[in-house]
C-alpha positions in Angstrom: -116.8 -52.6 -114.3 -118.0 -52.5 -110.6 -116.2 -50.7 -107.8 -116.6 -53.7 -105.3 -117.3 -57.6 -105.9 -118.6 -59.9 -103.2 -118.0 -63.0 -104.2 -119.0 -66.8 -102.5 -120.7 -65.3 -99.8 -124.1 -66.4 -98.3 -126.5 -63.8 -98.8 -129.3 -62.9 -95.9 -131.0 -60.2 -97.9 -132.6 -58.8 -95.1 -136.2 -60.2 -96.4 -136.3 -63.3 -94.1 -135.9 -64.8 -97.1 -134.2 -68.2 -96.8 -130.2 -67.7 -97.1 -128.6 -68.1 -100.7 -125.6 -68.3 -102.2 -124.8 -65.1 -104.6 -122.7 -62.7 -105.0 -123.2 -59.2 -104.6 -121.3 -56.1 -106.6 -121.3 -52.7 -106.2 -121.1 -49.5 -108.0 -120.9 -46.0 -107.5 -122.6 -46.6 -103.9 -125.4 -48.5 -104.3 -125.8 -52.4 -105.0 -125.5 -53.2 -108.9 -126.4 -56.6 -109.0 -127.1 -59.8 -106.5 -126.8 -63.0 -108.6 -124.5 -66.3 -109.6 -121.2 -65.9 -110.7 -120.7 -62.0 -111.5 -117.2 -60.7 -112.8 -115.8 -57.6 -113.5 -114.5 -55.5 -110.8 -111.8 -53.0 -109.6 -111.6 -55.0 -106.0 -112.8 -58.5 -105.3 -113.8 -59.6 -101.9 -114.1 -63.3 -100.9 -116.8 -64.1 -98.7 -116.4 -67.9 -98.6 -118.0 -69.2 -95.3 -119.2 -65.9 -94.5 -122.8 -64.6 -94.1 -123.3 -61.2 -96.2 -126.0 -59.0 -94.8 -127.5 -55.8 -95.1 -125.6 -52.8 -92.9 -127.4 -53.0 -89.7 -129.6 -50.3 -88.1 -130.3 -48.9 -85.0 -133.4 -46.6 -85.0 -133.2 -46.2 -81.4 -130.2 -44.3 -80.0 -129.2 -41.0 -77.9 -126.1 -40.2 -79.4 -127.3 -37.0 -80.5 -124.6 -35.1 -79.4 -121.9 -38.0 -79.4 -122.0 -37.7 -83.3 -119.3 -34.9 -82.6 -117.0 -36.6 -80.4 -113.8 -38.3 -82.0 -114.2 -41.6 -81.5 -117.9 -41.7 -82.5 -118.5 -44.6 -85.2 -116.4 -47.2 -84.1 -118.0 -49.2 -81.3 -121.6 -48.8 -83.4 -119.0 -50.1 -86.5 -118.0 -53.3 -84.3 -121.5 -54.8 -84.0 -121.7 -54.3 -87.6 -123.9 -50.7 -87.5 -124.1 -48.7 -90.6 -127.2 -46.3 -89.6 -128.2 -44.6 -86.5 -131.1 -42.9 -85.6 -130.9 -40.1 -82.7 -133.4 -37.8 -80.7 -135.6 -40.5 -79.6 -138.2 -40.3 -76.6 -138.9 -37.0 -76.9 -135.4 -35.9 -76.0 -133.7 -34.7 -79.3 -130.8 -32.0 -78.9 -132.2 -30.2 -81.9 -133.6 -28.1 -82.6 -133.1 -26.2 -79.4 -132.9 -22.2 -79.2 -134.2 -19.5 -76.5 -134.1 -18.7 -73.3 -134.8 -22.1 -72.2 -132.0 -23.9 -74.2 -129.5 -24.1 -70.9 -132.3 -25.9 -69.1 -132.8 -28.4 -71.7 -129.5 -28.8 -71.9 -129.3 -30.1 -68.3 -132.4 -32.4 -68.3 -131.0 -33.7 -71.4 -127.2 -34.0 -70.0 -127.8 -38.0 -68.4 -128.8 -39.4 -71.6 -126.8 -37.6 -74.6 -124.1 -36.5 -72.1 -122.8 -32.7 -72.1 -123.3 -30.3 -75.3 -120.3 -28.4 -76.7 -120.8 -24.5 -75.9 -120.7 -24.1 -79.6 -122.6 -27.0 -80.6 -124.9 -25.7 -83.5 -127.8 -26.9 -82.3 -130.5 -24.0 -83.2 -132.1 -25.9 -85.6 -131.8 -29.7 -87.5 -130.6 -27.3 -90.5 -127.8 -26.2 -88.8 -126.7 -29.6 -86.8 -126.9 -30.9 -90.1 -124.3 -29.1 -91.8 -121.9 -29.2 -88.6 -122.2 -33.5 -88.6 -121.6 -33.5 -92.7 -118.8 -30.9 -92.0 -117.0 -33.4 -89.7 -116.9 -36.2 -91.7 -118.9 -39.3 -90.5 -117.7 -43.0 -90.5 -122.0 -44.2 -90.6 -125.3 -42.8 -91.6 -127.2 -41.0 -89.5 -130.3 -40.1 -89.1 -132.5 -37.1 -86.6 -135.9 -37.4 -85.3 -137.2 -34.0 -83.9 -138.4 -34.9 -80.2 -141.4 -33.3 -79.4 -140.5 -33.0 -75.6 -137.6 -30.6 -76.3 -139.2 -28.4 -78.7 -141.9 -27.9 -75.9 -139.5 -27.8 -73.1 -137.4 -25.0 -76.1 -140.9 -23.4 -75.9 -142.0 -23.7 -72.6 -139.3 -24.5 -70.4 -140.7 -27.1 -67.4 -142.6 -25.7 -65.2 -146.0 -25.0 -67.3 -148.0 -27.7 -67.7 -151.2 -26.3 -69.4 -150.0 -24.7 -72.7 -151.5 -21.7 -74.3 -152.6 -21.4 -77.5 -149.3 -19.2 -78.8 -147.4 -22.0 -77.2 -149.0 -24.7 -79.3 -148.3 -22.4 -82.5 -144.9 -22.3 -81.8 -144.7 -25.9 -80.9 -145.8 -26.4 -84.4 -144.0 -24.0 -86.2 -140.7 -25.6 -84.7 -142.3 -29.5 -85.5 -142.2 -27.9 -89.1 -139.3 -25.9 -89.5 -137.9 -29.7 -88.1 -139.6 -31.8 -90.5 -138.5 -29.3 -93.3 -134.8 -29.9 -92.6 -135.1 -33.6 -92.6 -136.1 -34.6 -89.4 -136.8 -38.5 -90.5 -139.9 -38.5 -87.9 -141.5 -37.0 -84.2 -140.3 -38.8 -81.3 -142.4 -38.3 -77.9 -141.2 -39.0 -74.1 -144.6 -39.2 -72.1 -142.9 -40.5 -69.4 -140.7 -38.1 -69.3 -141.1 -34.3 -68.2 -142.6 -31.9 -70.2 -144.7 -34.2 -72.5 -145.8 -36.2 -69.3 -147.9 -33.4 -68.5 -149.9 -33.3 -71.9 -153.5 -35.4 -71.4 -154.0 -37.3 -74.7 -156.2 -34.6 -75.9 -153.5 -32.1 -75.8 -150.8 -34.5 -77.4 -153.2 -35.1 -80.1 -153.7 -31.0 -80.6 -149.6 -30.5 -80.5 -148.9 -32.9 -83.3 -152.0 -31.7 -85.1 -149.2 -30.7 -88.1 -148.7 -34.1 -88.7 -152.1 -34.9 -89.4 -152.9 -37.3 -92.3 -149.0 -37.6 -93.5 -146.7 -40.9 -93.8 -144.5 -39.3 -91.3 -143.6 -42.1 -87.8 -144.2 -40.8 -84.8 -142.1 -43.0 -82.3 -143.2 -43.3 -78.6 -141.4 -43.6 -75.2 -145.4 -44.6 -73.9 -146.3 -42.7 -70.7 -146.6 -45.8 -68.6 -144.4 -49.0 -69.2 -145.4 -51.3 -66.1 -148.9 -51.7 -65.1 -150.7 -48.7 -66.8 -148.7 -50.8 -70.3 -152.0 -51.5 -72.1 -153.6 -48.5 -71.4 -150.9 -46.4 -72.6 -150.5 -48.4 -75.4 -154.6 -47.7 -76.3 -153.4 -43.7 -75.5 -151.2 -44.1 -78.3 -153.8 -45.9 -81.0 -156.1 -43.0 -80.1 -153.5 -41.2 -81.3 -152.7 -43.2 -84.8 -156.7 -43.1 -85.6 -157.4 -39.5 -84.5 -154.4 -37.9 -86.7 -153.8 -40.9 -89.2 -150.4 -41.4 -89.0 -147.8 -44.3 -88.8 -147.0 -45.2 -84.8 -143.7 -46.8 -83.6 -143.9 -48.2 -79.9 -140.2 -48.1 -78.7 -138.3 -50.2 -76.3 -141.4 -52.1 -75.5 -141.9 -53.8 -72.0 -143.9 -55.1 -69.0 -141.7 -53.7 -65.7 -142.0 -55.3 -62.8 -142.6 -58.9 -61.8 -145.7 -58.6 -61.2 -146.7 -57.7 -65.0 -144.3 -60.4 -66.2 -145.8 -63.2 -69.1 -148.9 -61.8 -68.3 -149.2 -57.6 -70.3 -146.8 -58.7 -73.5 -148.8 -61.1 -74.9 -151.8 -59.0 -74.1 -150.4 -55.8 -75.7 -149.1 -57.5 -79.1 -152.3 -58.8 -79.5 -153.8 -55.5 -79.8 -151.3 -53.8 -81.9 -152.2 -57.1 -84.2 -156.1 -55.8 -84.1 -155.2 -52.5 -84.6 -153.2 -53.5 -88.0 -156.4 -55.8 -89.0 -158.2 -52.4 -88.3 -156.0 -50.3 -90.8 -153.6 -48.8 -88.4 -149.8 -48.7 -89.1 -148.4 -49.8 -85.6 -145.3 -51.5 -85.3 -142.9 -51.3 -82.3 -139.1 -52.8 -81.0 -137.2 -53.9 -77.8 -133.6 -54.5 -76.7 -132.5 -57.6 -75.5 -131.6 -57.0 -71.8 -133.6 -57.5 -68.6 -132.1 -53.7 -67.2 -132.7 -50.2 -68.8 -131.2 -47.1 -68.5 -132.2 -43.7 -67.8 -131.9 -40.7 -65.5 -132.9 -41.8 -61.6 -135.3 -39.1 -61.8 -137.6 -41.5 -63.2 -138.8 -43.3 -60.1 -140.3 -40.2 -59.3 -144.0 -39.6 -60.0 -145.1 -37.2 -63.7 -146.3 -34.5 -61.1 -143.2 -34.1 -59.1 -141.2 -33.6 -62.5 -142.3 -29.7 -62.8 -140.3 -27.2 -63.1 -137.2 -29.5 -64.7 -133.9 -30.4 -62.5 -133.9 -27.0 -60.1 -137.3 -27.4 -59.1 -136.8 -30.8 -58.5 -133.8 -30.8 -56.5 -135.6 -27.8 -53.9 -138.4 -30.2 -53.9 -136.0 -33.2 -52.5 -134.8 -31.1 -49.8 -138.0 -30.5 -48.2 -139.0 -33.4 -45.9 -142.9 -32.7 -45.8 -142.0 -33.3 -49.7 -139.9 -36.3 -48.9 -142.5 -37.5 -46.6 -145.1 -37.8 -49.0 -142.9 -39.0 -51.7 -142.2 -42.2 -49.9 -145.6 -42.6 -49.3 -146.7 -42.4 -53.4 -143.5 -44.8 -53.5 -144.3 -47.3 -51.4 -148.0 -47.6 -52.5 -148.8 -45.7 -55.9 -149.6 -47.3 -59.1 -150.6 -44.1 -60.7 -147.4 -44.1 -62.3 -144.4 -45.6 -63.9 -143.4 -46.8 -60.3 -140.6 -48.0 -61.0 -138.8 -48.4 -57.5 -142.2 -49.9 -56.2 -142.7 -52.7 -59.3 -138.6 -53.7 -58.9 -137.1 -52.8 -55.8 -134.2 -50.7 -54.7 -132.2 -53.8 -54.8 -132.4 -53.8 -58.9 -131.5 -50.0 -59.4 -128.3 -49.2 -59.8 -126.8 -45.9 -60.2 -124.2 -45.9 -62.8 -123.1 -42.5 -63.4 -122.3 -40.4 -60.1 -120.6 -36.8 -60.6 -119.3 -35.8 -57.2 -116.0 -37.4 -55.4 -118.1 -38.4 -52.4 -120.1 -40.4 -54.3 -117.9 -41.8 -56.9 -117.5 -45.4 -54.8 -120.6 -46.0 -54.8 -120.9 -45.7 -58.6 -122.1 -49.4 -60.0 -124.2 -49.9 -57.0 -127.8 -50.3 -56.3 -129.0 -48.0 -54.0 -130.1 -50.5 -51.9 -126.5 -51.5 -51.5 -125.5 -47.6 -51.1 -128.5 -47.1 -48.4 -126.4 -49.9 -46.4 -123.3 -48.8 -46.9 -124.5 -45.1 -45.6 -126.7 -46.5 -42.8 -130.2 -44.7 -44.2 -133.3 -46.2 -45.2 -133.1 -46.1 -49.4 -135.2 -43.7 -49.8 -133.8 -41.2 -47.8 -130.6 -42.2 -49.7 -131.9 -41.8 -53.2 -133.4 -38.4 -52.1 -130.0 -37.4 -50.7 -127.8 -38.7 -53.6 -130.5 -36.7 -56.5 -130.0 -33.4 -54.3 -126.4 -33.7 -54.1 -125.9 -34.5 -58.0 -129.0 -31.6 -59.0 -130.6 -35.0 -61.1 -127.5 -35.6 -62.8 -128.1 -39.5 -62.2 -128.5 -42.3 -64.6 -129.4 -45.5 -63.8 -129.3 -49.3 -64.8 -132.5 -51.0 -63.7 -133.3 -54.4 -64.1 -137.2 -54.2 -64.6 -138.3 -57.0 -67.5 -138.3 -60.7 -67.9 -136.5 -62.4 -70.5 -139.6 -64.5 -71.8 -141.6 -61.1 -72.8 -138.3 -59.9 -74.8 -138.4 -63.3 -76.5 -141.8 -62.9 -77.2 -141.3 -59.5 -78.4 -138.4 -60.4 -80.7 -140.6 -62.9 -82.4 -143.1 -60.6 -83.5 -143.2 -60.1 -86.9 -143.4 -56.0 -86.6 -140.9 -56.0 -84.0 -137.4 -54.5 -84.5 -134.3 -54.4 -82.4 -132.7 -51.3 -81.0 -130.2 -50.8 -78.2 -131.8 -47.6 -76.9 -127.9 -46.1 -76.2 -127.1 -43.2 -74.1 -124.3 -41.4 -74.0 -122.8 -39.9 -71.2 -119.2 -39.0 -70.8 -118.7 -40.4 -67.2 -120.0 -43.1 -65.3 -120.4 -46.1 -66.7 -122.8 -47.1 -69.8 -125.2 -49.9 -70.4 -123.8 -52.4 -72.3 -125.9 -52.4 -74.9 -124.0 -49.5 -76.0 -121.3 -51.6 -77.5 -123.0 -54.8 -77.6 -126.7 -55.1 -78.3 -126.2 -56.4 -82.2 -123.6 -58.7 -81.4 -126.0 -59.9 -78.4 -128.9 -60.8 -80.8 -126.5 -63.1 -83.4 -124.8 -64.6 -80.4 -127.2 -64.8 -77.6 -130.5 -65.4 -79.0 -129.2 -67.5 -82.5 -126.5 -69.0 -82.2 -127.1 -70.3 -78.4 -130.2 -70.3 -77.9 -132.0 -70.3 -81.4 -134.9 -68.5 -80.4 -134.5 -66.4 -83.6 -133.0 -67.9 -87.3 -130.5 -66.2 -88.8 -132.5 -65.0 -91.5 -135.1 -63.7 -89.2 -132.5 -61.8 -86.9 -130.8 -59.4 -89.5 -134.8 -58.9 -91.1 -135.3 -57.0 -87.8 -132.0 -55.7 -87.5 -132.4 -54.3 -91.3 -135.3 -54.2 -93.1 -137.7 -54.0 -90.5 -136.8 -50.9 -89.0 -135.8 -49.3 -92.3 -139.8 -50.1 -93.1 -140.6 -48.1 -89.5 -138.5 -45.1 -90.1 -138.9 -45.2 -94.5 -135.6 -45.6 -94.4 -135.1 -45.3 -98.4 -132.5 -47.5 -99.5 -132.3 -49.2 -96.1 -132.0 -52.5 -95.0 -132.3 -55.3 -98.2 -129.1 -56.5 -100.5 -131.1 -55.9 -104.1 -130.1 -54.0 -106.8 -130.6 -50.3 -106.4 -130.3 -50.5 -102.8 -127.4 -48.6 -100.8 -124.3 -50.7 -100.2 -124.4 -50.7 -96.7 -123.0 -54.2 -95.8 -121.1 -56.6 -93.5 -119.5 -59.8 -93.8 -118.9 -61.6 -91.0 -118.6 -65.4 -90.2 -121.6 -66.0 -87.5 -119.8 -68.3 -85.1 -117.6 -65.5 -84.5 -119.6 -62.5 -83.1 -119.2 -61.9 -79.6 -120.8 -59.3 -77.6 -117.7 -58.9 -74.2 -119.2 -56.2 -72.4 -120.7 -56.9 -69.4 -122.3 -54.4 -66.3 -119.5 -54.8 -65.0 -117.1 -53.5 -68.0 -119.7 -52.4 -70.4 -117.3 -50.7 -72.8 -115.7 -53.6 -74.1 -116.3 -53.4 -78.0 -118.2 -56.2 -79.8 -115.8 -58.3 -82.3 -116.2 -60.5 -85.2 -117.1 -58.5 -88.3 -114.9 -59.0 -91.2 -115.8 -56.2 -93.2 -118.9 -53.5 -92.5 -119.4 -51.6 -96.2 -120.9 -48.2 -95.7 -121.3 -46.5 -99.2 -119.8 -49.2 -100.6 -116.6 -48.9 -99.5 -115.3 -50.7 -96.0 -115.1 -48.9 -92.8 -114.1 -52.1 -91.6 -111.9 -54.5 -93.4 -110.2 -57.9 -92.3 -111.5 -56.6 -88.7 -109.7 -53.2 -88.9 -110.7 -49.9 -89.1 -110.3 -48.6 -92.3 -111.7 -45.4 -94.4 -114.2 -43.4 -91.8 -116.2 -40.6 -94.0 -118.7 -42.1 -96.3 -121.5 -41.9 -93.9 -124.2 -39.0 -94.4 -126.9 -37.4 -92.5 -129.8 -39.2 -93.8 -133.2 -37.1 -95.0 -136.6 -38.4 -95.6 -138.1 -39.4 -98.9 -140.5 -37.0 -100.3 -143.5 -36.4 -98.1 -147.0 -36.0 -99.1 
């Protein structure tokens, strides 16, 4: 007798195999059987005119500490999301401990938003138990980000390590790693890891060497320097022999648009004929979003958000930040490669600068009667860093392109602060793909859209159990009738949930069903298979 019957359904198994009739039944958490007129089961759910699909996943997310608010689960549940996957781009919230964790804390605030005081988060052991202890409503899973175990290590302001630093860089990667961290993540465009040459990087992952574990990569350029970061990183993959994940790929700025794509998927295509394990993702919006910070050059980064902020105040400073600015391509320059015009700041802090939240700060240089950059400076030193941003920086053609890569999976890259206002790829980025780029504009099939929204990044992250409808598989599924998923959050009101999933199954039993939330604990904190 099965626990859970799918019946009449058409089945998209997550292969990108053509779509079937079959049903599908469940037992005891995992999928029993896929086939032609099965019987025999407790509950019976009718899936006539619906698509059935694996759970989908997001590998790519910030909601490290999110996982402990109360609401967490349900917008991820509404674009059909059974697994999650936190601490990417170097930026993990654990394991973090020492005299450096209030530091990390702040630099870390924009993205995964503030940290409960007693927020267990001294190591992935003990962040563990305190998400299973809450009861969770999807799976997730933890990569341990490189960037704050040195930053834990470090703090900011050193950027040649010594050789007890690297030891206890590794010895927190494998403390990490030995409470289930699912992989490394690195931010080398972000601060510390920015100030590692490739040589170093190489020596502080040196414990991965030779093992199947996925080291995932925020690359340290993502506008013109694109192709040379990306060779950075296959250095990398050769010299320690492991499996590399590109995230959010992209070309910023115009000037790089149609033209550094096609370029760089070609060479992760060489690099597979070569032997290499390379695969990568993207998220299907034209903007980003990160801390404001960013359109400053690697160097001016030292020292994390204090340092920073005394450096803004100084005009000599000032003076010669302008000038890298409005001429430098020896970084991720992103105010240079998109204009002020096409960064928005999207979370501001203070009253006084509260209007002015949702604006570019070309429109807020206007409004305050200063030249931009003069405006950016002021608004980073009145808000110590505490800025995000939404920046429109890649063309819609190269995401295309991206998507219809056969290694390519989709994330939303989410982040989660408590104020301001989010991207809206928060809430919407799954829905986006089924409505957006299949159903209006058929750049993808059906079939090929939930592959990379299941099985494709399960196979990046060896996801065990992840991301196919075949027997023996976990019974993470939704049901949902493709003409009605709609993605209804926009820039403007980004936290307008997706809608039109039926059911979403995690564990084999619905979280969602007949479009309402339903039981919210059967998700766990996912661990990797065994490692060699």
């Amino acid at each position: 007798m099965y626990d859970l019957l799918i019946r009449n359904g058409v089945l998209y198994d997550g292969s990108g195999a053509n779509a079937r009739r079959a049903d599908v039944a469940v037992f005891g958490g995992k999928i029993a059987a896929v086939g032609e007129n099965l019987s025999g089961a407790r509950r019976t759910i009718d899936a006539a005119g619906r698509a059935v699909t694996p759970g989908f996943i997001d590998i790519h997310r910030h909601g490290d500490c999110a996982v402990f608010r109360p609401d967490f689960g349900k917008l991820e549940l509404r674009q059909g999301l059974t697994t999650v996957v936190n601490g990417n781009c170097g930026l993990s919230a654990a394991p973090l401990s020492g005299p450096y964790r209030r530091e990390v804390l702040d630099y870390l605030e924009p993205i995964t938003g503030p940290a409960e005081p007693d927020l267990p988060l001294e190591s992935l052991g003990t962040y563990r138990k305190a998400a299973e202890g809450r009861g969770l409503p999807i799976h997730i899973g933890m990569l341990a980000g490189a960037g704050a175990i040195r930053a834990a290590v470090a703090g900011y302001g050193t950027e040649r390590l010594a050789d007890e630093a690297y030891e206890a860089v590794h010895r927190r990667l494998n403390e990490a790693l030995g409470d289930g961290a699912l992989g490394v993540s690195l931010g080398l465009g972000y601060a510390p890891e920015c100030f590692y040459t490739t040589q170093e990087l190489i020596r502080a992952l040196a414990p991965l060497e030779g093992r199947d574990i996925p080291v995932t990569v925020h690359m340290r350029e993502e506008g013109d320097g694109v192709l040379d970061a990306l060779e950075e990183m296959l250095t990398v993959a050769r010299r320690l022999r492991v499996p590399v994940h590109i995230s959010h790929l992209k070309a910023m700025g115009k000037r790089n648009w149609d033209r550094l794509i096609p370029r760089a998927l070609e060479r992760m295509e060489a690099a597979r004929r070569e032997g290499l394990d390379v695969s990568c993702d993207v998220y299907p919006y034209t903007a980003g979003s990160t801390q404001l910070i960013h359109i400053l050059p690697h160097d001016f980064l030292t020292g994390g958000t204090e340092a920073v902020t005394e450096r803004l105040r100084s005009p000599e400073q000032r003076r010669i930040l302008t000038h890298r600015i409005q001429t430098g391509r020896d970084f991720d320059n992103i105010a240079g490669m998109v204009g002020w015009e096409n960064i928005l700041c999207s979370t501001l802090n203070r009253p006084e600068n509260r209007p002015y939240q949702g604006m570019s700060v070309a429109q807020i240089a206007q409004a305050q009667g200063k030249d931009p950059f003069t405006c950016a400076y002021d608004l980073l030193v009145s808000e110590r860093c505490q800025i995000t941003m939404i920046d429109f920086i890649t063309a819609e053609s190269d995401i295309v392109r991206i998507l219809r890569d056969d290694h390519a999976a989709v994330i939303s890259d989410s982040t989660y602060p408590t104020s301001g206002k989010r991207h809206p790829r928060v809430c919407g980025t799954f829905a986006r793909i089924l409505e957006k780029y299949v159903a209006r504009e058929g750049a993808l099939s059906l079939e090929q859209a939930v592959r990379k929204m299941t099985s494709v990044p399960a196979r990046a992250l060896r996801l065990a159990g992840k991301g196919l409808v075949a027997e023996g598989m976990d019974a993470d599924l939704c049901i949902f009738d493709p003409a009605a998923i709609r993605e209804r959050g926009t820039y403007q009101e980004p936290e307008r949930w997706a809608e039109g999933m039926d059911y979403v199954i995690v564990d084999g039993v619905p979280a969602i069903e007949a479009g309402e939330f339903a039981r919210m604990d059967r998700g766990r904190v996912l661990r990797p298979r065994t490692r060699r």
